[in-house]
DOKENU-622568 format. One record per residue: residue in one letter; x, y, z of N, C-alpha, C in turn. Coordinates in Angstrom, 1 decimal, always signed. Each point is the difference from the previous one (the first is absolute). Last residue first. Example, Ala and Ser with C-alpha at 12.3 -4.5 7.8 and 13.67 -1.06 7.14 Angstrom:
S_+12.8_-2.2_+7.1_+0.9_+1.1_+0.0_-0.8_+1.1_+0.8
A_+0.3_-5.7_-0.1_-0.9_+1.2_+0.0_+0.9_+1.2_+0.0
This chain:
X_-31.1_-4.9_+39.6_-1.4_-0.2_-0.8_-0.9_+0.1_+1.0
X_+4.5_+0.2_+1.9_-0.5_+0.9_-0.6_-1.1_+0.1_-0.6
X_+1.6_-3.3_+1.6_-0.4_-0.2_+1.0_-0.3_+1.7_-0.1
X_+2.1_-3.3_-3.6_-1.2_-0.2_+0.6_-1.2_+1.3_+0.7
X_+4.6_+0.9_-3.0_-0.4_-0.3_+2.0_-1.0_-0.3_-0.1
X_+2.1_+0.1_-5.3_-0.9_+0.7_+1.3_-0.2_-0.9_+1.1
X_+3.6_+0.5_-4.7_-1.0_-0.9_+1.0_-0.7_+1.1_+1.0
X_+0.8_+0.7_-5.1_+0.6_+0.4_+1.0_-0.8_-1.1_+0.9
X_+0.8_-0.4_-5.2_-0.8_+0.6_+1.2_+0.1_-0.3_+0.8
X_+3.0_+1.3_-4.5_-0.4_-0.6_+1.0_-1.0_+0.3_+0.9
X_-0.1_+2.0_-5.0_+0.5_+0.1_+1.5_-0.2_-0.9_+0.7
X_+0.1_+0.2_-5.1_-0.6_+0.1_+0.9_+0.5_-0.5_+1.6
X_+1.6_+2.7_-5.1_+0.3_-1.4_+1.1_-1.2_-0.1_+1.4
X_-1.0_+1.9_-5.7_+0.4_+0.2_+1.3_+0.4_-0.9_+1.2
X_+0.5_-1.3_-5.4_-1.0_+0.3_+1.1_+0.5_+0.6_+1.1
X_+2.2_+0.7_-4.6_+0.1_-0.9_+0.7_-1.2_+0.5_+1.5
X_-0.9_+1.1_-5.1_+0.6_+0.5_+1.3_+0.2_-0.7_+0.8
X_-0.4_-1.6_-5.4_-1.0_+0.4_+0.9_+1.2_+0.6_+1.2
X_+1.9_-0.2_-4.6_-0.2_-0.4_+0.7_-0.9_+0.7_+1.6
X_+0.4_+0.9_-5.5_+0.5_+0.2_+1.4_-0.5_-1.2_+0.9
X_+0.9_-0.4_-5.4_-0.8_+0.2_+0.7_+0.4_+0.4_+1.5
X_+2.4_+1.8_-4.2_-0.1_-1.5_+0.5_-1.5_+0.2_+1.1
X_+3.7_+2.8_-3.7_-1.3_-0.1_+0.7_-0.4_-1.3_+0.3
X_+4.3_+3.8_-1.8_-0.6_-1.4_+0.1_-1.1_+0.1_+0.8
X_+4.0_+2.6_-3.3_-1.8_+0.2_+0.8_+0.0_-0.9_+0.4
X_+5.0_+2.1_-1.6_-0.9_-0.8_+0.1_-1.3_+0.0_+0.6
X_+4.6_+2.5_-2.5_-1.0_+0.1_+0.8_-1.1_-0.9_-0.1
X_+5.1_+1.9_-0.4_-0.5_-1.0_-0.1_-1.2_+0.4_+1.0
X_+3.3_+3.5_-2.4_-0.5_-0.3_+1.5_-1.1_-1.5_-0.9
X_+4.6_+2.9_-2.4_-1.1_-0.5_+0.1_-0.6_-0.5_+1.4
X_+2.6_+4.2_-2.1_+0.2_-0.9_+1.5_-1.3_-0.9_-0.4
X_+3.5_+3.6_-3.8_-1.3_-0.3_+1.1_-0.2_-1.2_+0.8
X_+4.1_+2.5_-2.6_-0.4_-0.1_+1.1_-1.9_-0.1_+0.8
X_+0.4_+1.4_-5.2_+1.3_-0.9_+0.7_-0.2_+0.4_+1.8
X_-4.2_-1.4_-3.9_+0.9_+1.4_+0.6_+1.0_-0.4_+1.1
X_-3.0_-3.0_-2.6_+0.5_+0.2_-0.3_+1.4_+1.4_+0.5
X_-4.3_-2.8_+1.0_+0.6_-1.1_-0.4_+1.7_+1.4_+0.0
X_-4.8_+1.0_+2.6_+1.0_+0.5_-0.8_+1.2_-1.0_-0.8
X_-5.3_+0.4_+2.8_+0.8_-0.7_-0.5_+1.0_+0.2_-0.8
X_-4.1_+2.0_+1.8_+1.0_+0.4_+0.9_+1.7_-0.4_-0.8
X_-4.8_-0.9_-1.4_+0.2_+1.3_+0.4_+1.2_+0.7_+0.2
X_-1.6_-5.0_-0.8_+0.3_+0.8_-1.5_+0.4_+1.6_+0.6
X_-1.0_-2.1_+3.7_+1.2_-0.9_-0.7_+0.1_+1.0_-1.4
X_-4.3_+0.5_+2.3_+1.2_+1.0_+0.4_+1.2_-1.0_-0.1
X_-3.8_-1.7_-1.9_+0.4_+1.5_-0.3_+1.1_+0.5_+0.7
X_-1.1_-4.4_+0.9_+0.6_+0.2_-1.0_+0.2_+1.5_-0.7
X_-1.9_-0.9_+4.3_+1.9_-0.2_+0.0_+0.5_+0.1_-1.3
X_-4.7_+0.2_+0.1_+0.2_+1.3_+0.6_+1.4_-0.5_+0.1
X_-2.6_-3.3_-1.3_+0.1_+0.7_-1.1_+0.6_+1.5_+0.5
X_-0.7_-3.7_+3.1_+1.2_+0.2_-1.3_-0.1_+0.7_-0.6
X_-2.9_+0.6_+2.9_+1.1_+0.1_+0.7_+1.1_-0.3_-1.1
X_-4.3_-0.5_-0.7_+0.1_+1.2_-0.1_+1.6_+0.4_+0.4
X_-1.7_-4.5_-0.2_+0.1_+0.4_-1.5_+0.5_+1.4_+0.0
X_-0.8_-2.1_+4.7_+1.0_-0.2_-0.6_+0.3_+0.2_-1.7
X_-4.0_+1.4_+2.5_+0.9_+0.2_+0.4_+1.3_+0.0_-0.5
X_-3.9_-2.7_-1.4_+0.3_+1.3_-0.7_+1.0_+1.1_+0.8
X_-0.9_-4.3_+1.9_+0.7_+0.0_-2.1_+0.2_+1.2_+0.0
X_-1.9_-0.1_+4.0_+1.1_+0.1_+0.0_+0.8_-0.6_-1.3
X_-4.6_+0.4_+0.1_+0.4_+1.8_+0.6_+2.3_-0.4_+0.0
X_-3.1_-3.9_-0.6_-0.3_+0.9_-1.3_+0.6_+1.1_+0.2
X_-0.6_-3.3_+3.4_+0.8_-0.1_-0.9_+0.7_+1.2_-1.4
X_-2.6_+1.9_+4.7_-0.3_-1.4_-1.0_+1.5_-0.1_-0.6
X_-0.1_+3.9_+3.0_-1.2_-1.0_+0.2_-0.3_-1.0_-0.6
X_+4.9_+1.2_+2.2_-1.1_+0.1_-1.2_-1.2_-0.3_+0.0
X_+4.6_+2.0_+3.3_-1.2_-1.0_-0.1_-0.8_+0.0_-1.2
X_+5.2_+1.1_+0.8_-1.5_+0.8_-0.3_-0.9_-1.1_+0.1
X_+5.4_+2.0_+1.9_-1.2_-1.3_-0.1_-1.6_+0.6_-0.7
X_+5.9_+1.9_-0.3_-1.2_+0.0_+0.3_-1.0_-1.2_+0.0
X_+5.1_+3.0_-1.1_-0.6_-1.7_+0.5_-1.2_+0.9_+0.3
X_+4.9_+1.3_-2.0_-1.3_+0.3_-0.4_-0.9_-1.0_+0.5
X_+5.5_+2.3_-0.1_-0.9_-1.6_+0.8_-1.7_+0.6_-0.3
X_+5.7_+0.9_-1.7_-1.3_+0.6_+0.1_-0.7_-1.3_+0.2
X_+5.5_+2.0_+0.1_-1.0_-0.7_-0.3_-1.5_+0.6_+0.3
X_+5.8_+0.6_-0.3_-1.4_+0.7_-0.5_-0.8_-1.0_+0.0
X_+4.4_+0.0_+3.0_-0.9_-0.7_-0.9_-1.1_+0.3_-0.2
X_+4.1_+2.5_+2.2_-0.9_-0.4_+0.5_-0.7_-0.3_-1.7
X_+5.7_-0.1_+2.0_-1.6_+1.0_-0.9_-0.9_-0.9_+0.5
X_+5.1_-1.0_+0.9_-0.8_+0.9_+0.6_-1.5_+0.6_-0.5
X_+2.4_-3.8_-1.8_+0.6_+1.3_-0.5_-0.7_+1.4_+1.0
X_-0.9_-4.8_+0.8_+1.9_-0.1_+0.1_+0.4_+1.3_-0.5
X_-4.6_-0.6_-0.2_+0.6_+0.2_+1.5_+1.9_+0.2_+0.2
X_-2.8_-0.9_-3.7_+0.0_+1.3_+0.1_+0.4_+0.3_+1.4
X_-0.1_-4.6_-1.3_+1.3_+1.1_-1.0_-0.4_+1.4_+0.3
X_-2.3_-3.4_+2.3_+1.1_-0.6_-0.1_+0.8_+1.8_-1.0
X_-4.3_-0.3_-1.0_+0.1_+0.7_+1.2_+1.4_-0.5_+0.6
X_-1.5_-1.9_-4.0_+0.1_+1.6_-0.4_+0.4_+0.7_+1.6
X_-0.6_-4.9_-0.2_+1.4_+0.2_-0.7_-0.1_+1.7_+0.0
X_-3.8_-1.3_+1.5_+0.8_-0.9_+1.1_+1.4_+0.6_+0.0
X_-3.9_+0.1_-3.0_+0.2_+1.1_+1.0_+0.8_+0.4_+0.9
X_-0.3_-3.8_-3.4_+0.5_+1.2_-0.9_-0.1_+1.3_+1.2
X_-1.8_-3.9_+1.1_+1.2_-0.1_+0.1_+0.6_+1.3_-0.8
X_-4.4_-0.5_+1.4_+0.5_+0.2_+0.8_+1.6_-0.4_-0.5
X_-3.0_+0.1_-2.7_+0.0_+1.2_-0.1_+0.8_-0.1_+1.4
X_-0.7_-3.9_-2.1_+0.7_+0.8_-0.7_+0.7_+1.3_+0.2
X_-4.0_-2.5_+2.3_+1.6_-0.4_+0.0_+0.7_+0.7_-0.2
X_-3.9_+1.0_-1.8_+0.3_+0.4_+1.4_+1.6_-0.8_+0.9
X_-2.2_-1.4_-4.0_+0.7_+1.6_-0.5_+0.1_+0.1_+1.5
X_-1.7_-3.9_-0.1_+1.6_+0.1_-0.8_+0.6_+1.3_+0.0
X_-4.9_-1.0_+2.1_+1.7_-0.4_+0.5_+1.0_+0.1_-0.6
X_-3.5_+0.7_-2.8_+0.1_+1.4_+0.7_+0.8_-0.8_+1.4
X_-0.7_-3.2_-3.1_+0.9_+0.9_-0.8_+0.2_+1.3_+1.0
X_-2.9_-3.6_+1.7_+1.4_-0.3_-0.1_+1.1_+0.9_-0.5
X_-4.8_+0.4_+0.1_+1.0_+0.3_+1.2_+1.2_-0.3_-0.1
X_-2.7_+0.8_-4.4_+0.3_-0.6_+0.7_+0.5_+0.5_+0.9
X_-0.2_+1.8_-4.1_-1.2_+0.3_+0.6_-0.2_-1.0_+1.2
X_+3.5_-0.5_-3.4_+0.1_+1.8_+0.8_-1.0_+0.2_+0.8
X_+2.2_-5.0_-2.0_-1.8_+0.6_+0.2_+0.7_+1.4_+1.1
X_+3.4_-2.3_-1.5_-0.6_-0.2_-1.2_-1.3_+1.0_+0.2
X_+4.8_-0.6_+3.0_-1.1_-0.8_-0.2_-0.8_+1.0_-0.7
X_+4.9_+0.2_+0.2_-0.3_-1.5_-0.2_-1.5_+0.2_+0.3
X_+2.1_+4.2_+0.6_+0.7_-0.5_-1.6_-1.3_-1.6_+0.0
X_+0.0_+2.4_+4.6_-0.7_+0.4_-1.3_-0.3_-0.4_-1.7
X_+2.2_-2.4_+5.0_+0.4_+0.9_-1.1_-1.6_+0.6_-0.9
X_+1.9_-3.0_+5.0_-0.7_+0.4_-0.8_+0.7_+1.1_-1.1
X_+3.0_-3.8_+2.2_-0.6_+1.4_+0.6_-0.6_+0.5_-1.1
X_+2.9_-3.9_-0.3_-1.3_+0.0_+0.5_-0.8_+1.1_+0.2
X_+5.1_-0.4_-0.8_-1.2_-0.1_-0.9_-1.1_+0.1_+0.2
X_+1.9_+2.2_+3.8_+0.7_-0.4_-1.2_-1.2_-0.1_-0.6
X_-0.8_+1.3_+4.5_-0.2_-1.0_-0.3_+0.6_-0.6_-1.2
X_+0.4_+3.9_+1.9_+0.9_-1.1_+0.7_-0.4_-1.3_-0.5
X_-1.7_+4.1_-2.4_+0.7_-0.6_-0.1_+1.0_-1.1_+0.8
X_-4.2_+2.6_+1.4_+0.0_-1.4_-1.1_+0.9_-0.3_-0.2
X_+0.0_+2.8_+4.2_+0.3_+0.1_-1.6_-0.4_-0.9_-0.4
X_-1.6_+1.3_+4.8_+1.1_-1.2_-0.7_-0.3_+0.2_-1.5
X_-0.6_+3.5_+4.7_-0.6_-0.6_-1.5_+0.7_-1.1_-0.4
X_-0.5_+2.5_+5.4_+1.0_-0.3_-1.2_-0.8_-0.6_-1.0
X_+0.1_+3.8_+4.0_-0.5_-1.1_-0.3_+0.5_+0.0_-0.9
X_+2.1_+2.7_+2.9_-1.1_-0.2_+0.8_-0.9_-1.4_-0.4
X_+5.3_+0.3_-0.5_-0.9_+0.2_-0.8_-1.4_+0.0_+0.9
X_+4.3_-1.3_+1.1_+0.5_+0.9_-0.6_-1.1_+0.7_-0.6
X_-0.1_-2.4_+5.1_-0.3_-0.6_-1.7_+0.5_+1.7_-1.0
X_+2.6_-0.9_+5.2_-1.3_+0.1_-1.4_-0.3_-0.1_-1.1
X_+3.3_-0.9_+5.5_-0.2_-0.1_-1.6_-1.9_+0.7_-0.5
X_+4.7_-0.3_+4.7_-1.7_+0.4_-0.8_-0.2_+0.0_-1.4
X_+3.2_-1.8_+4.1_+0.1_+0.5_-1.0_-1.5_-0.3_-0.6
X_+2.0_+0.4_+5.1_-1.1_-0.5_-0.7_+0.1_+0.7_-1.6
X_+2.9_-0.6_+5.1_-0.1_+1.3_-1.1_-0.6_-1.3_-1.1
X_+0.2_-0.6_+6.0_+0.5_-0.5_-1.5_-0.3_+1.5_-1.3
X_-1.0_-0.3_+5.5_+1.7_+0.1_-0.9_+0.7_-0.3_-1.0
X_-5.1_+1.6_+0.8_+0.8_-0.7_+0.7_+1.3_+0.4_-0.1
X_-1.9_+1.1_-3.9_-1.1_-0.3_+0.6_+0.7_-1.2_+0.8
X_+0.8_+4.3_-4.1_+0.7_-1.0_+1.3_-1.3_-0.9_+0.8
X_+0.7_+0.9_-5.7_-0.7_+0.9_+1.7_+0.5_-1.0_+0.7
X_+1.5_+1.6_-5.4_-0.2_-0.9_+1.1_-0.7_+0.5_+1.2
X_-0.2_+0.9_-6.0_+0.4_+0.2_+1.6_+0.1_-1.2_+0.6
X_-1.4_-0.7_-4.0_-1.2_+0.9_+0.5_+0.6_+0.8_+1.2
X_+1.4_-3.9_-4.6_-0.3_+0.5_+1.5_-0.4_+1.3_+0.1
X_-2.1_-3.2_-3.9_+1.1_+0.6_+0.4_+0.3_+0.6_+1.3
X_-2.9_-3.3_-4.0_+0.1_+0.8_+1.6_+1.6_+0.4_+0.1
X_-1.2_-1.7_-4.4_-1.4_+0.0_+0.4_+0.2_+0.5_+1.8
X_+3.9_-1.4_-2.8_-0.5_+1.1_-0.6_-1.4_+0.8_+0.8
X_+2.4_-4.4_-0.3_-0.1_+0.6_-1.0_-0.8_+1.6_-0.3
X_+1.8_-2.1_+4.0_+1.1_-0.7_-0.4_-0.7_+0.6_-2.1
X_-2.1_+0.6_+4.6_+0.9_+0.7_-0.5_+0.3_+0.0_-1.1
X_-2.5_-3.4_+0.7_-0.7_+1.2_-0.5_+1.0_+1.1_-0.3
X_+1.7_-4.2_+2.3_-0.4_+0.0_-1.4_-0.9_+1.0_-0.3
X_+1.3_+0.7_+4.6_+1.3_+0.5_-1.4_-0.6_-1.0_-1.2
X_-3.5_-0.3_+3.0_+0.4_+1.3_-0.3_+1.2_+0.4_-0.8
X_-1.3_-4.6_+1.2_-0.7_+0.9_-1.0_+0.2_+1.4_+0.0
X_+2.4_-2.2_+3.4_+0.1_-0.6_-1.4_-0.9_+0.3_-1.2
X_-1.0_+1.0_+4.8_+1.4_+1.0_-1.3_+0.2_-0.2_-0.8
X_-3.8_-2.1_+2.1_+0.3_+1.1_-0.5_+1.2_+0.7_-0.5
X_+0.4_-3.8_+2.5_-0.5_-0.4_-1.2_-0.6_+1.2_-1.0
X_+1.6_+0.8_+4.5_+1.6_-0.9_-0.6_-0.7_+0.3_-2.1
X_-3.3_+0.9_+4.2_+1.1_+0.9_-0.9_+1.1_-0.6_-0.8
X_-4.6_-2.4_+1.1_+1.2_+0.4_+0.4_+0.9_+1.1_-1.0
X_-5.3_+0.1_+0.1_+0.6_-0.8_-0.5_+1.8_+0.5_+0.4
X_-4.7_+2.2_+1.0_+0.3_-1.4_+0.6_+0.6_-0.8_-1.0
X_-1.0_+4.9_-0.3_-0.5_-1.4_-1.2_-0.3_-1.2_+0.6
X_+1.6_+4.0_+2.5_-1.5_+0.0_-0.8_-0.2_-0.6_-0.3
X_+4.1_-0.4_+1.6_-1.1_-0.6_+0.8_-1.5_+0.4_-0.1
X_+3.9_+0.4_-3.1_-0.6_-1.5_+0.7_-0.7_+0.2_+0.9
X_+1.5_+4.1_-1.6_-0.9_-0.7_-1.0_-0.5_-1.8_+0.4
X_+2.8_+2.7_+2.7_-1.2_+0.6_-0.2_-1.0_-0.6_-0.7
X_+4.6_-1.4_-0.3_-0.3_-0.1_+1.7_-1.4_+0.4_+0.0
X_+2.2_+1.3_-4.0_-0.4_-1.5_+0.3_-0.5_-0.4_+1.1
X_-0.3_+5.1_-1.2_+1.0_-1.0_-0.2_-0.5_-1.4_+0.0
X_-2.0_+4.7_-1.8_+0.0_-0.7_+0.7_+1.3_-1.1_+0.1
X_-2.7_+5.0_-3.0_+1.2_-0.7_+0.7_-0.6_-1.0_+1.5
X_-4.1_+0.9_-3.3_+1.2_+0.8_+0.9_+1.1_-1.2_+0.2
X_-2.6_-1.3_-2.8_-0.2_+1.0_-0.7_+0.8_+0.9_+0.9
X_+0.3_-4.7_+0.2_+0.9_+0.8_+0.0_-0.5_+1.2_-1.0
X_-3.0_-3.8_+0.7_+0.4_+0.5_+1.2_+0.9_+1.1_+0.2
X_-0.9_-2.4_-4.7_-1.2_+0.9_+1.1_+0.0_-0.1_+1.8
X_+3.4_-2.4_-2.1_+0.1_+1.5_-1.0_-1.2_+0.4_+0.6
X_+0.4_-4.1_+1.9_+0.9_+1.0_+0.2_-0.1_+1.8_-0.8
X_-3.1_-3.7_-1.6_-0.4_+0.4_+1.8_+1.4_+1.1_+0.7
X_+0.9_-2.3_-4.0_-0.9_+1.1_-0.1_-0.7_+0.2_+1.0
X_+2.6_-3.2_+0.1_+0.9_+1.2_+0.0_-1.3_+1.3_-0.8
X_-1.1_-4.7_+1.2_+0.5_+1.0_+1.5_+0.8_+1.0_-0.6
X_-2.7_-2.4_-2.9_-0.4_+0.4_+0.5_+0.8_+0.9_+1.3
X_+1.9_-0.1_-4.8_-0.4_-1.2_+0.9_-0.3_+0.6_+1.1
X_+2.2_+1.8_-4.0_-1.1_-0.5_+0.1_-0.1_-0.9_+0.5
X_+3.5_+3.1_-0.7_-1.2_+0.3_+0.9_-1.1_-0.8_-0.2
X_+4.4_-1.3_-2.0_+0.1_+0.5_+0.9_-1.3_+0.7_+1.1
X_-0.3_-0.9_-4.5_+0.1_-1.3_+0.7_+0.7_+0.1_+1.5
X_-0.7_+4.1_-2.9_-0.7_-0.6_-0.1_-0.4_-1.3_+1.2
X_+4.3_+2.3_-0.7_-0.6_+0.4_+0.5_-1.8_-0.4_+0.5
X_+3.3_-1.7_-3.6_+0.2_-0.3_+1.0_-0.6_+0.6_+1.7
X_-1.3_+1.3_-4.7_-0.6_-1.4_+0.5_+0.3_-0.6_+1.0
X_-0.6_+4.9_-1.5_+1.0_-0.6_+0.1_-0.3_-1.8_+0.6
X_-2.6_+4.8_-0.2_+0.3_-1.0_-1.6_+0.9_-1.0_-0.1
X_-3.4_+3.2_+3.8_+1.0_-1.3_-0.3_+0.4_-0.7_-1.5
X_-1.8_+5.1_+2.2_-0.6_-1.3_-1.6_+1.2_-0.9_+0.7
X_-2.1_+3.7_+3.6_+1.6_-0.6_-0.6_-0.6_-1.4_-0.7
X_-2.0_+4.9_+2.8_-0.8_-1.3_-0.9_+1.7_-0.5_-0.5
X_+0.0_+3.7_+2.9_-1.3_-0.4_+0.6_-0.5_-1.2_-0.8
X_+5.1_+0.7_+1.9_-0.8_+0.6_-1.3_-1.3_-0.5_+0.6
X_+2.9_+1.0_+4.2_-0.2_-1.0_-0.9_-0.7_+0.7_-1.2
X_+3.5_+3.1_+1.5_-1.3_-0.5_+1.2_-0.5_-1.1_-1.4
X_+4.2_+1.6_+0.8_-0.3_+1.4_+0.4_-1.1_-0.8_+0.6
X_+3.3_-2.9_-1.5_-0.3_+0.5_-0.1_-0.8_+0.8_+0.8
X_+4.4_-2.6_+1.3_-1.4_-0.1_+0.1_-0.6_+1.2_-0.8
């Protein structure tokens, strides 16, 4: 058993893939953030133990839970499993040929193309952290986010003219083709529209005693 589940795990493996996609086993994986057994988990879930295991050693079985200890409870001893991972990504690449690409679509100024690079970026992140983990290091990265409201069309053209023309300066700034041991870093913008705030939940209302009013 490792030390403690990773906090994000890229699924690149297709057999793993096909393995967690279906509703009860991803109801299992999000159950097993703590250690639990079958016995437990059926009767959260309400579904027989028997038929739980069986998805649990196919999960075991690639990778995606692992055991957790045991606890006694009674006179029996209860083997405890968990998800290997708090939450999981699915690589484009499980998907093979099919799986978006940058190379194949035409229009750069399209959603489609800023999915492609974003794909892209999740596989190539997938593969770089896979190997710096296998080498003990920690993966240089950098995350730059923000939302801006615009007042017009017009403010957010000119947003985005200012914005390129500022990457392109600092590209020509920084950009070294040629000195031995340098590190190139991939670096991409995207902008999309946000999405509105999911509404507040509104509270059930409560019954009242008559005999209170």
């Amino acid at each position: 058993m490792s030390a403690a589940p990773a906090e994000l795990r890229v699924v690149d493996d297709p057999r793993q893939a096909a393995a967690m996609l279906s509703p009860l086993r991803l109801r299992l994986l999000r159950s097993l953030h703590a250690p639990a057994s079958a016995a437990s988990l059926g009767r959260a879930l309400e579904i027989p133990r028997q038929k739980l295991n069986y998805h649990l050693r196919a999960l075991e079985g690639v990778g995606l839970v692992e055991p957790a200890g045991t606890r006694r409870r009674g006179n029996c001893t209860e083997q405890l499993y968990r998800a290997t991972a708090r939450s999981y990504l699915l690589a484009p690449q499980v998907l093979g040929g099919v799986s978006a690409s940058p190379e194949r679509i035409r229009d750069r100024f399209s959603s489609a193309y800023l999915l492609a690079v974003a794909a892209r970026a999740i596989r190539e992140l997938g593969a770089l952290r896979a190997r710096a983990d296998a080498a003990g290091k920690r993966l240089p990265t950098a995350t730059l986010e923000t939302e801006i409201r615009f007042a017009s069309p017009a403010s957010r053209a000119a947003f985005l003219e200012e914005l390129s023309s500022e990457v392109a300066r600092l590209t020509a700034k920084y950009h070294d083709e040629h000195t031995p041991g340098g590190r190139r870093l991939r670096v991409f913008i995207g902008a999309h529209p946000a999405l509105p705030p999911d509404p507040p939940e509104t509270p059930c209302p409560t019954s009242q005693d008559p005999a209170s009013s």
